[in-house]
MIVEXFI-87114 format. One record per residue (C-alpha): x negated, y, z. Coordinates in Angstrom, 2 decimals, decimal comma. Layout:
// MIVEXFI-87114
SITE       c1       c2       c3
SITE        X        Y        Z
...
This chain:
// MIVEXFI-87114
SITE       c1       c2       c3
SITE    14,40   -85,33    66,96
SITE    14,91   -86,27    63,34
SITE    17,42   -85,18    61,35
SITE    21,02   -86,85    61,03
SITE    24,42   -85,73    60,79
SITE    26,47   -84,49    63,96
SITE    29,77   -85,29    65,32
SITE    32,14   -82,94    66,77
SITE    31,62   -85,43    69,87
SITE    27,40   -84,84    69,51
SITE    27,98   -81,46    69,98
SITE    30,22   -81,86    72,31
SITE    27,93   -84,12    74,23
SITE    25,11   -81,37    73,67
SITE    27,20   -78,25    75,23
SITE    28,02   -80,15    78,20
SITE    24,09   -80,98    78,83
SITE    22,95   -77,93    77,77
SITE    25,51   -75,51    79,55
SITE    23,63   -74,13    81,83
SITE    20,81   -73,17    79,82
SITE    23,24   -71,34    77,30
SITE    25,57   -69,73    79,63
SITE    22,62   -68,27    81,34
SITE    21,16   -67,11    77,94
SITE    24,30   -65,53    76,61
SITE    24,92   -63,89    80,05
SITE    21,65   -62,23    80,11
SITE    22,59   -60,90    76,43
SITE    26,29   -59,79    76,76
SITE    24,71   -58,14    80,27
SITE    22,04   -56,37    78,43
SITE    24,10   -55,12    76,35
SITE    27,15   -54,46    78,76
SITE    23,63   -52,30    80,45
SITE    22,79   -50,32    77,46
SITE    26,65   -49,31    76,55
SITE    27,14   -48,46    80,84
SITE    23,85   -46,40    80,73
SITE    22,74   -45,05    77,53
SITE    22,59   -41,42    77,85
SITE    26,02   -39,85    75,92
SITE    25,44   -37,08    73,00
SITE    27,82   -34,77    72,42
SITE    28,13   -32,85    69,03
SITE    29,61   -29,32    68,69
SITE    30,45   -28,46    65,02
SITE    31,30   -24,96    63,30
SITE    32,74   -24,71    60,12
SITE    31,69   -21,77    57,54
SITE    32,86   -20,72    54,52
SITE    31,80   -19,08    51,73
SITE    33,96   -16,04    50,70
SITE    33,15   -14,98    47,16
SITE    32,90   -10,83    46,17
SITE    36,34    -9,54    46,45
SITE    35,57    -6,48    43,83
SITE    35,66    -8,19    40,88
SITE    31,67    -8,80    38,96
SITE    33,00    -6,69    36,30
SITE    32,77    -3,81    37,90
SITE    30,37    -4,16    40,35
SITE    27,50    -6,30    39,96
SITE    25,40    -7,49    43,29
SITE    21,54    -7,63    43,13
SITE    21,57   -10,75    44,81
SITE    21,43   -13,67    42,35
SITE    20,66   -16,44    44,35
SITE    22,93   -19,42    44,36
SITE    24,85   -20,50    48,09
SITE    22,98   -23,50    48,72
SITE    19,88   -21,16    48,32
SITE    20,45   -18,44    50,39
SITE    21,43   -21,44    53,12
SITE    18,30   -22,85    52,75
SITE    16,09   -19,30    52,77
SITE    18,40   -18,69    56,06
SITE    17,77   -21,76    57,55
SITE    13,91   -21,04    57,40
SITE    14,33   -17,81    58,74
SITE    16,18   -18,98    61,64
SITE    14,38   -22,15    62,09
SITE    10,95   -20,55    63,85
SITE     9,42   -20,63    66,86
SITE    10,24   -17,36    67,80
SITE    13,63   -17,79    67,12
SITE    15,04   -21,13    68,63
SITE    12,19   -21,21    71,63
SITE    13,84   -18,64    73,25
SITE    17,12   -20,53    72,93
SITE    15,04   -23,80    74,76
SITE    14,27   -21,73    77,53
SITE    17,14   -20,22    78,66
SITE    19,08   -23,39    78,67
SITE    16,19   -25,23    80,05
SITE    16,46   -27,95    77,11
SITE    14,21   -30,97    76,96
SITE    12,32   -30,51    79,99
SITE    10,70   -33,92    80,30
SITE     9,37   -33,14    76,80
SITE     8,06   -29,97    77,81
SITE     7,23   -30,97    80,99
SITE     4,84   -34,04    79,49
SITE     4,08   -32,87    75,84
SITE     3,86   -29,14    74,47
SITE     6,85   -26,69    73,76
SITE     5,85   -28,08    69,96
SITE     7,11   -30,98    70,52
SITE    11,05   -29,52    71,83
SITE    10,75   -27,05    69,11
SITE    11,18   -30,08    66,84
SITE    13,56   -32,51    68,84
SITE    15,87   -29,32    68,89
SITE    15,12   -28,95    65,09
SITE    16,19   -32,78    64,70
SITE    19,09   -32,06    66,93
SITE    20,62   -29,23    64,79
SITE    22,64   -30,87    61,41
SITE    23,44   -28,71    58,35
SITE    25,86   -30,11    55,68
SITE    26,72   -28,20    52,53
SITE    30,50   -29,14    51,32
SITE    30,72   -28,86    47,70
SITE    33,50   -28,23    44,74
SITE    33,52   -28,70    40,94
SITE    33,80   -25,48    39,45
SITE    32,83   -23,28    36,26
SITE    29,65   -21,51    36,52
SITE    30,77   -17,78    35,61
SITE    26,99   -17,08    34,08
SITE    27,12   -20,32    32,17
SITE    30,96   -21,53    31,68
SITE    29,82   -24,96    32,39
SITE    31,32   -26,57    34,83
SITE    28,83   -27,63    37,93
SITE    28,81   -28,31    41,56
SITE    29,14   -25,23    43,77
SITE    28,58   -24,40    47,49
SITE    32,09   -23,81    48,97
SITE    31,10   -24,13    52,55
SITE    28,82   -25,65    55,11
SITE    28,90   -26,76    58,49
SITE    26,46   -25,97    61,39
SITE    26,52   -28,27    64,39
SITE    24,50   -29,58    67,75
SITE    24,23   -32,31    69,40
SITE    23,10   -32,16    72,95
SITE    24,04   -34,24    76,41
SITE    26,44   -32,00    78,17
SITE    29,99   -30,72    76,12
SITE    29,48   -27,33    77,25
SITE    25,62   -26,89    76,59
SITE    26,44   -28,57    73,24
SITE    29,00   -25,79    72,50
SITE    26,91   -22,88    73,98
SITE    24,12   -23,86    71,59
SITE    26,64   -24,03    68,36
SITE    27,85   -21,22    69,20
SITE    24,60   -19,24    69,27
SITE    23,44   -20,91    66,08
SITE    26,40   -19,90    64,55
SITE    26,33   -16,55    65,59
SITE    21,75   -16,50    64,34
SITE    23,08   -17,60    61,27
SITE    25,98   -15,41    60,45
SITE    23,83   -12,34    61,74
SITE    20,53   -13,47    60,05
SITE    22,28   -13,08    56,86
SITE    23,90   -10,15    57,00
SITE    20,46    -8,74    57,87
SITE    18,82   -10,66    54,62
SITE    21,58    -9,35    52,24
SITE    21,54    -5,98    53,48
SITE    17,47    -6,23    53,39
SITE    17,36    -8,01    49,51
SITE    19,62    -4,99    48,11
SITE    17,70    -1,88    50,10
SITE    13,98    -3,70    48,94
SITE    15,92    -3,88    45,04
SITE    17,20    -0,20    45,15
SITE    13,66     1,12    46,58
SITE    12,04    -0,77    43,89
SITE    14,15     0,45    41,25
SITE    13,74     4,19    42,57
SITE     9,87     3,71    42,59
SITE     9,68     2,36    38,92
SITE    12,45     5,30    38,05
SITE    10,18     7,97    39,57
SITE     7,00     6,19    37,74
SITE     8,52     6,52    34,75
SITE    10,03    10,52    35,10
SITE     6,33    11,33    35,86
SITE     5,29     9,68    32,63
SITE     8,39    11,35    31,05
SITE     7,16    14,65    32,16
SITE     3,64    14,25    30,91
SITE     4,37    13,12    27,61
SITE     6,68    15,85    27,68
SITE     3,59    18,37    27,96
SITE     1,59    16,66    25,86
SITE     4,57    17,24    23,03
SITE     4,56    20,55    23,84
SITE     1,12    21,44    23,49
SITE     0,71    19,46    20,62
SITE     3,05    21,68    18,89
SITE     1,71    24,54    20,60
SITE    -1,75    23,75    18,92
SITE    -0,05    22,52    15,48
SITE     1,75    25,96    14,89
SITE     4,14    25,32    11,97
SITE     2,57    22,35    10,36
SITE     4,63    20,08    12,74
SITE     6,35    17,17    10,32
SITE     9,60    18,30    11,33
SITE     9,41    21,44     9,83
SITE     7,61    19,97     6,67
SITE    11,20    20,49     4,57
SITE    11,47    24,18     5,80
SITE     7,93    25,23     4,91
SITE     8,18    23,78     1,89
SITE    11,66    25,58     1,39
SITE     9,70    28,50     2,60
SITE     6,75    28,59     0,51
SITE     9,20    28,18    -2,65
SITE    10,96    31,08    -1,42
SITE     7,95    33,42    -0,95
SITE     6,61    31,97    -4,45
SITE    10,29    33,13    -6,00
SITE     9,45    36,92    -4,55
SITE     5,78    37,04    -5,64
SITE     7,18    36,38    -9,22
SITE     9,61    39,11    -8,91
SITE     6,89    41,62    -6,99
SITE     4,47    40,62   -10,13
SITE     7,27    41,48   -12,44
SITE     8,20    45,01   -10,40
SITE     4,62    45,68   -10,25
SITE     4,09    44,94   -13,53
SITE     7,25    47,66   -14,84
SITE     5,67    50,24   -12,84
SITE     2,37    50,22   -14,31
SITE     3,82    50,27   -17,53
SITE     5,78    53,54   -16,31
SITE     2,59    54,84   -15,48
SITE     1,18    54,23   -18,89
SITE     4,46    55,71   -20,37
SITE     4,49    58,66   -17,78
SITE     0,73    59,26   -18,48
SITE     1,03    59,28   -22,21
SITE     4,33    61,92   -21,98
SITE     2,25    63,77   -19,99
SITE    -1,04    63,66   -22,55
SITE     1,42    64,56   -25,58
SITE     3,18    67,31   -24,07
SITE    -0,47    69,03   -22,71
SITE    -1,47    68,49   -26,34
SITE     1,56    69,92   -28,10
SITE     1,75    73,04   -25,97
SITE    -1,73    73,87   -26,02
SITE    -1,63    73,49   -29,59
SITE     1,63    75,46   -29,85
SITE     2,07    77,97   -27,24
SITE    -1,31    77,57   -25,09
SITE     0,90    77,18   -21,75
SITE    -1,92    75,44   -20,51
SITE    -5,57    76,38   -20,11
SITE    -9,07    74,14   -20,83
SITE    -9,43    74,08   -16,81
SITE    -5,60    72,89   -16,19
SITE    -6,27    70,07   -19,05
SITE    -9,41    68,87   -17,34
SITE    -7,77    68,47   -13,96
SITE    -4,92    67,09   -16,21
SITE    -7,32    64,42   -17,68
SITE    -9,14    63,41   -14,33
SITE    -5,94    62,95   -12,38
SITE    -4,73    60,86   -15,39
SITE    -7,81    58,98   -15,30
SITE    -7,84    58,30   -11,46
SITE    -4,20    56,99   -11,80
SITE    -5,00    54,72   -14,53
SITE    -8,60    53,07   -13,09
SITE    -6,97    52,24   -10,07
SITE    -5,15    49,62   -12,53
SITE    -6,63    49,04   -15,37
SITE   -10,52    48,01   -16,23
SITE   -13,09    50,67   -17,62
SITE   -12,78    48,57   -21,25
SITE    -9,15    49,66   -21,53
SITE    -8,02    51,72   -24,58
SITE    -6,18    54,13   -22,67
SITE    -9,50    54,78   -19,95
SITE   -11,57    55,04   -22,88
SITE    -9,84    57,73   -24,70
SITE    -9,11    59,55   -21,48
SITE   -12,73    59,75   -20,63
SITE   -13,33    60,49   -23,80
SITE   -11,58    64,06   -23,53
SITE   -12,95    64,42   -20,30
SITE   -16,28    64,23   -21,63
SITE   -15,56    66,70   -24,41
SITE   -14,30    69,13   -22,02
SITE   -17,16    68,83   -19,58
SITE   -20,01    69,34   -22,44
SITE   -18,27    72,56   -23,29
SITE   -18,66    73,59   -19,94
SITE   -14,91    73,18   -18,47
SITE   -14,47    72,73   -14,74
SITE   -10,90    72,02   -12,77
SITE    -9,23    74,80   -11,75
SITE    -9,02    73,41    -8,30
SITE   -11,90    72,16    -6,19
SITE    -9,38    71,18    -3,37
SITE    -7,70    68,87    -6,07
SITE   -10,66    67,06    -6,43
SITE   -11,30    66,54    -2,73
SITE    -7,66    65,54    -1,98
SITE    -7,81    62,85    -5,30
SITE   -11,19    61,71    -3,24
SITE    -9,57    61,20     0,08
SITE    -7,05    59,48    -1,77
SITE    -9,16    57,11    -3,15
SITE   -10,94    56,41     0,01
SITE    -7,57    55,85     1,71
SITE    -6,76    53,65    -0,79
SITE   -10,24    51,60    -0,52
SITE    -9,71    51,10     3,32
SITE    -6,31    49,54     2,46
SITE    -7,69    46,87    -0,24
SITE   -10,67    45,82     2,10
SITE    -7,71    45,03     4,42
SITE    -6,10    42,65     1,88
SITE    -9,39    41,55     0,29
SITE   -12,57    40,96    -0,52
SITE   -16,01    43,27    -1,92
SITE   -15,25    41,20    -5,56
SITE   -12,00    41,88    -5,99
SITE   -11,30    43,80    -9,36
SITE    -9,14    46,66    -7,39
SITE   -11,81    47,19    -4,86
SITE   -14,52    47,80    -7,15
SITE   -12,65    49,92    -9,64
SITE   -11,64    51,89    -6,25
SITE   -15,16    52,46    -5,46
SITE   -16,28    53,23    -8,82
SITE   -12,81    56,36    -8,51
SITE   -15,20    57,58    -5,62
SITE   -18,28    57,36    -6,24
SITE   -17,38    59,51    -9,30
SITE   -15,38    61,72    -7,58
SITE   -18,06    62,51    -4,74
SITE   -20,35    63,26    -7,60
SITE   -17,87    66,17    -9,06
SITE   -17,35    67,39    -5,67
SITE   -21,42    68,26    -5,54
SITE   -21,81    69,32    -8,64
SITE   -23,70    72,33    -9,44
SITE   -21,10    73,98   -12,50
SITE   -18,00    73,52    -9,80
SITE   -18,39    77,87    -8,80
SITE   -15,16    79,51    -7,67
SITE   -16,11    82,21   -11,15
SITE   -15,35    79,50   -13,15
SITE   -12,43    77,55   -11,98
SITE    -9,35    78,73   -13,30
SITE    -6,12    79,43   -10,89
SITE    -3,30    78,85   -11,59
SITE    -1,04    76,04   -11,65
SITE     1,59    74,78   -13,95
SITE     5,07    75,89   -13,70
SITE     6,34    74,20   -16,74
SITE     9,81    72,63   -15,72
SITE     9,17    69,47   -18,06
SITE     5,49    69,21   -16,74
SITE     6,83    69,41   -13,36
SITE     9,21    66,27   -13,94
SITE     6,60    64,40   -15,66
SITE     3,95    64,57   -12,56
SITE     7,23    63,96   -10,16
SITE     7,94    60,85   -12,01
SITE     4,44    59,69   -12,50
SITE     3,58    59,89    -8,11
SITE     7,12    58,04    -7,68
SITE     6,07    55,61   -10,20
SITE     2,29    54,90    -8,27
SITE     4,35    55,44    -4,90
SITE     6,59    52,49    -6,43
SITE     3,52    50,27    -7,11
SITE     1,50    51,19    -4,37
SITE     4,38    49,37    -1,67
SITE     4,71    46,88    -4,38
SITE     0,98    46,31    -4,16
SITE     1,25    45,90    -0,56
SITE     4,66    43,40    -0,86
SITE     2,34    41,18    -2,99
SITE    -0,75    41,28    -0,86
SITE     1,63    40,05     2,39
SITE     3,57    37,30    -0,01
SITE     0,55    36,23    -1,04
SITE    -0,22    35,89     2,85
SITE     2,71    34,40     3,84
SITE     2,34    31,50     0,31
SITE    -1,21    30,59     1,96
SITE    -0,07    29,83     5,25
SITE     2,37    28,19     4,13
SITE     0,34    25,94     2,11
SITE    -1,82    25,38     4,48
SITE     0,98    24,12     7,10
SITE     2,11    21,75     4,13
SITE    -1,97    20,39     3,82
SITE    -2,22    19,80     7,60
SITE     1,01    17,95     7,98
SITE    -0,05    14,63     6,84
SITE    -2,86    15,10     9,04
SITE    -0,82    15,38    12,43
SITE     1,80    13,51    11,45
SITE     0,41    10,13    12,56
SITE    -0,45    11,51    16,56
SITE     2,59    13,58    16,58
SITE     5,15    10,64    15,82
SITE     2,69     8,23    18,30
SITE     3,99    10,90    20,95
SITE     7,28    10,99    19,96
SITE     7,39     7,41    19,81
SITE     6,12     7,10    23,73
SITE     8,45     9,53    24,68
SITE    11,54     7,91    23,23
SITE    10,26     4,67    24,56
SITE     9,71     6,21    27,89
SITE    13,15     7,90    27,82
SITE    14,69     4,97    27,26
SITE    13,50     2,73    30,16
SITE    13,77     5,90    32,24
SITE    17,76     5,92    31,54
SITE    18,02     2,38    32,04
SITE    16,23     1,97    35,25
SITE    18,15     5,22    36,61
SITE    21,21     2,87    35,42
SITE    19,97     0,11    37,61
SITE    19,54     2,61    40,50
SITE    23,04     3,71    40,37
SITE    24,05    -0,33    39,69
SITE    21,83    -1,11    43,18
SITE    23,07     1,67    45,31
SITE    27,05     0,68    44,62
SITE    25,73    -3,05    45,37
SITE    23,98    -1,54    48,26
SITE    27,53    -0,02    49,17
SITE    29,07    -3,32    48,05
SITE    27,14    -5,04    51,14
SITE    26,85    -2,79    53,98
SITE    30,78    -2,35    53,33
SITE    31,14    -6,69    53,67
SITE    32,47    -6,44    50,27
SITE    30,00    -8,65    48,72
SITE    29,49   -12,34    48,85
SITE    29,79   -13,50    52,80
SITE    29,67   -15,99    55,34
SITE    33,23   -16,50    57,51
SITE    33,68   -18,72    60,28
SITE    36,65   -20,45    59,65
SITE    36,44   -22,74    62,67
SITE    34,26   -21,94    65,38
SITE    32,41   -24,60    67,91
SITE    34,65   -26,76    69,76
SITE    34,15   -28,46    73,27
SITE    33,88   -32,28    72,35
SITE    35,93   -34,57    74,16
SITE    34,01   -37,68    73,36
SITE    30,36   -38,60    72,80
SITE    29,10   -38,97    68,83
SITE    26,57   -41,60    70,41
SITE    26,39   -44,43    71,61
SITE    29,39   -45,94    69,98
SITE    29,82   -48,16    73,79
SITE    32,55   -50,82    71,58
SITE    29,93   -51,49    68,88
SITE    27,53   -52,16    71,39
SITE    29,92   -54,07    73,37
SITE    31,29   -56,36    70,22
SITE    27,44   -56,72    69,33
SITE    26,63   -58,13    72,80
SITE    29,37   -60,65    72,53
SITE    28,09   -61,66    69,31
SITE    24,32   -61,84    70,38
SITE    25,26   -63,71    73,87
SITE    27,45   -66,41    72,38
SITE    25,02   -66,63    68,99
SITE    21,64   -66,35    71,57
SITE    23,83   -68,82    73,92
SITE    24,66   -71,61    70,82
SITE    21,25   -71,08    69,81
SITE    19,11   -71,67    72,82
SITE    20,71   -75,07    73,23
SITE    20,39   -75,86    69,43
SITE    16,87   -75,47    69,70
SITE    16,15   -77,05    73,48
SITE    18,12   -80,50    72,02
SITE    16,01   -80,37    69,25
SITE    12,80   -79,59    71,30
SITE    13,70   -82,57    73,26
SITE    12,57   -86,23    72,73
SITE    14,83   -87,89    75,64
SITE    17,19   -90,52    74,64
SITE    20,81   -89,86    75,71
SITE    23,28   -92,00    73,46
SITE    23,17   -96,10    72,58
SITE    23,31   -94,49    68,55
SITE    20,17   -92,53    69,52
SITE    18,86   -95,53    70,45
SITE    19,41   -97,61    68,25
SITE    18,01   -95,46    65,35
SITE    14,90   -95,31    67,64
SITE    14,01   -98,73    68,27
SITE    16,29  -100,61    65,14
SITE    17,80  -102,49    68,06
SITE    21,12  -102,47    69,15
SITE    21,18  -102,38    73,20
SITE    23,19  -105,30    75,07
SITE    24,77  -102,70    77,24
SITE    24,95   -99,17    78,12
SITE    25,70   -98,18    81,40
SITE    26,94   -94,53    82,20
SITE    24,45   -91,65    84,10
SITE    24,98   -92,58    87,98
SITE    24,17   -88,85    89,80
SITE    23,43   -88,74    93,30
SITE    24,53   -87,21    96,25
SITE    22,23   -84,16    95,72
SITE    22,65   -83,69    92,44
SITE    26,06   -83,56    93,04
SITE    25,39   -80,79    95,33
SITE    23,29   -79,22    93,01
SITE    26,18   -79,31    90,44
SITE    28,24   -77,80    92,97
SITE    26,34   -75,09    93,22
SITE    25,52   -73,97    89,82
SITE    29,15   -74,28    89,08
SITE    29,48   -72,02    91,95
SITE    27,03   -69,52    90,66
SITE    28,45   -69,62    87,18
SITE    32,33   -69,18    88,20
SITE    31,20   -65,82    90,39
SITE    28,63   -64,67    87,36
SITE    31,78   -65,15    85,53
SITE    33,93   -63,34    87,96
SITE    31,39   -60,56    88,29
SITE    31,01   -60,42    84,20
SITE    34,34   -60,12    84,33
SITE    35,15   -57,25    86,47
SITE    32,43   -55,17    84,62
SITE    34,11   -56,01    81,40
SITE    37,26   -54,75    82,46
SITE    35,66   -51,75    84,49
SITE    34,12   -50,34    81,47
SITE    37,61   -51,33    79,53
SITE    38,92   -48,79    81,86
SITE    36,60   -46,25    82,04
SITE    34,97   -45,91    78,77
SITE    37,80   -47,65    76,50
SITE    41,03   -47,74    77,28
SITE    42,71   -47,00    80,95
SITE    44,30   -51,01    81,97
SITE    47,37   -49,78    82,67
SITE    47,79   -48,26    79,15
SITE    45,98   -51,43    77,77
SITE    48,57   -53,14    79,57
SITE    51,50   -51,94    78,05
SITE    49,85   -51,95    74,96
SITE    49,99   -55,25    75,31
SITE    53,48   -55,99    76,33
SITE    54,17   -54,09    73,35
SITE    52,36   -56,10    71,11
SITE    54,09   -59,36    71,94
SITE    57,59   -57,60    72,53
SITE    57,99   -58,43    76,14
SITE    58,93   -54,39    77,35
């Protein structure tokens, strides 16, 4: 049919011969889709509203371990609960999606009850405490079902609701006990370490002695301190031997002046005289000395004229003496040293008076000297070696004391470098040690914090409700699409059979056809039978109508609106109550 422009009265012309073929089409489609909004299967939706309570002790104070945002501890929750072994349990008991179970696997109503289960977060602009920025936070979610009975739709919600609520609790509580056992494990790790280094420290200085750095100041305090005495012992020991030398040369004088005067003393008493003065001065001075020379020098004289000491017991006490004296210098030091050998040399020369052949009791002299002033002399002279003899010794332990002392100072450079290593490792180690017991006492309060519900918390504000009225289908949609569909599918089916068709119906149509004009046109003529026939379909169509019509207002009533309340809906609306 070619293309030209239609009248009002073509169209007309085309509805009335094509009214039957586009009645029937849009009835099929407004009762396919009066069908689908009567049968399809309602779905209810159950919904349960939580919120998010923030910590009510104040961050400040106490801190919680659990630094996760709200959205992600919903999501880590929703894993958790989302399992097989958590929501099949839930399909059996309420004996959900049995045709899928029945014909496919419990795999496949693990995840149409996955589908069926909707999680919305609800969100606020807020500052971010860590950051001051302001951001999007979590304030709430909601947790809901949909399923095909109200009360099986609200069951399920409400044991979702419950899974989730209790699922975490159990992860809170679970996060801060695995932080706190953590935090004791690394504290104990680090008091063993603490303890060890500890020993080590200790047995470092156990092996160091006094040559530890820290003590570097007082040795060297020390060592100035003993060098201060040995200068004052040197100078003490040094007065006394000149004492001696004074005492000693009194001593000579006096001997001299009264044997040349009044002969108080004999040849025998000024040989002893001599030898003790001569043992007292070699135990200090060298054998080149003036004063040893001249002394053995008179001792000599008196020997070659045949003089002996008036007491042989003098002689052996001055030797014991001596050999005391040598046992206490090999104590201080060594076989070279100028004291020791002089000490020998004393003894060796004493031991050979003591066997001497000319030492015979007939020609010792008795006797001893009672001369007051000789007396005070030899009283002054033992006080004086007495004096130097512990002055002696004060030296030999200063000097002692100055070498381990230096020898502290030498090695302290030495250890330093190990010792402050330790020290270092053990202030380090303190350190952590304090800070992780600090987190252990920061996780047990947050511990406290959760197990008390003080912490950061899910509260159902509005628990699942029994719907009233199916989420899906949405039966007027459907309805108001049918309409549309019939009356478009109805408008279009006879569009496109009068265009499909090549039959001749008007004298214009005819005319275009065969560029004639016809002489006459003479009107369609029908028959008795298709009279009948019109009779009929018009029949058919008024009760399809009637029977479209009823259903119409049937599921008005049922699924929409009650009539009577329609009703008066109406008389309201055009103000006839």
């Amino acid at each position: 049919m070619p293309e030209s422009s239609f009248s009002f009265e073509q169209y007309w012309d085309m509805a009335r011969r094509r009214w039957l073929l586009m009645g029937s089409i849009g009835l099929m489609l407004l009762l396919a889709a009066l069908v689908i909004a009567l049968f399809w299967p309602p779905t209810y939706r159950s919904t349960a509203m939580i919120l998010i309570i923030e910590q009510e002790i104040p961050t400040d104070l106490i801190r919680s371990t659990i630094t996760s945002y709200a959205d992600q501890q919903i999501e880590r929750i929703k894993a958790q609960v989302m399992t097989r072994s958590r929501l099949l349990p839930i399909i059996e008991e309420h004996d959900l999606y049995t045709d899928l179970r029945d014909r496919d696997s419990s795999a496949a109503a693990l995840k149409r009850f996955i589908d069926d289960i909707a999680i919305e977060v609800m969100s606020a602009d807020v500052v971010d405490k860590r950051t001051g920025r302001p951001t999007q936070a979590t304030i709430a979610f909601t947790l809901g079902y949909e399923g095909p009975t109200p009360e099986i739709t609200q069951t399920i919600a409400n044991e979702l609701t419950t899974l989730f609520l209790s699922e975490n609790l159990k992860s809170r509580e679970q996060q801060v006990q695995e932080t706190t056992a953590f935090l004791k494990e690394e504290s104990g790790k680090l008091a063993e370490s603490l303890a060890l280094l500890e020993q080590k420290i200790a047995a470092f200085k156990n092996d160091a002695g006094g040559a530890l750095p820290e003590l570097f100041q007082m040795n060297m305090q020390l060592l100035s301190q003993v060098e201060r005495e040995l200068i004052e012992k040197n100078q003490q020991a040094q007065a006394q031997e000149e004492r001696i030398i004074y005492l000693e040369g009194e001593m000579s004088r006096y001997v001299q002046t009264m044997d040349e005067g009044l002969g108080v003393l004999s040849l025998g008493k000024q040989l002893k005289m001599l030898r003790s003065q001569h043992a007292g001065l070699a135990s200090y001075l060298s054998s080149e000395h003036p004063d040893i020379i001249k002394i053995r020098g008179e001792i000599e004289a008196l020997e070659r004229q045949g003089i002996r000491p008036v007491d042989d017991g003098e002689v052996s006490g001055t030797l014991k003496e001596e050999q005391a004296r040598l046992a206490a210098l090999l104590k201080q030091y060594g076989e070279e040293h100028p004291d020791v050998v002089r000490s020998r040399a004393t003894i060796d020369r004493l031991s050979k008076e003591a066997t001497s052949p000319g030492r015979t009791a007939s020609n010792l002299l008795e006797g001893a000297p009672d001369d007051p002033v000789y007396v005070s002399y030899q009283t002054q002279l033992a006080s004086a070696k007495t004096t130097l003899e512990h002055v002696r010794k004060s030296q030999a332990k200063l000097e002692k004391q100055a070498r381990e002392y230096t020898a502290r100072i030498e090695r302290t450079p030495k250890l330093e470098p190990v010792y402050q290593s330790l020290l270092r490792d053990r202030d380090n180690t303190a350190q952590k040690f304090q800070e992780y017991r600090s987190r252990v006492l920061e996780a047990q309060m947050a511990e406290e914090l959760e197990l008390g519900r003080k912490g950061e918390r899910f509260s159902l504000v509005e628990p699942p409700t029994l719907p009233e009225s199916p989420v899906r289908p949405n039966r007027k949609a459907i309805l108001f699409l049918g309409l549309v569909l019939a009356m478009a599918g109805g408008i279009g089916s006879g569009a496109l059979a009068e265009a499909l068709d090549g039959s001749i119906y008007t004298a214009d149509r005819l005319r275009e056809v065969t560029k004639m004009a016809p002489l006459t046109v003479i009107p369609y003529l029908r028959t008795v039978e298709e009279e009948r026939a019109g009779g009929r379909r018009a029949r058919l169509l008024g009760m399809g109508a009637v029977v479209l019509t009823v259903a119409s207002l049937g599921f008005v009533h049922v699924f929409l609106l009650p009539l009577d309340v329609l009703w008066f809906v109406a008389l309201r609306a055009m103000r006839l109550d």
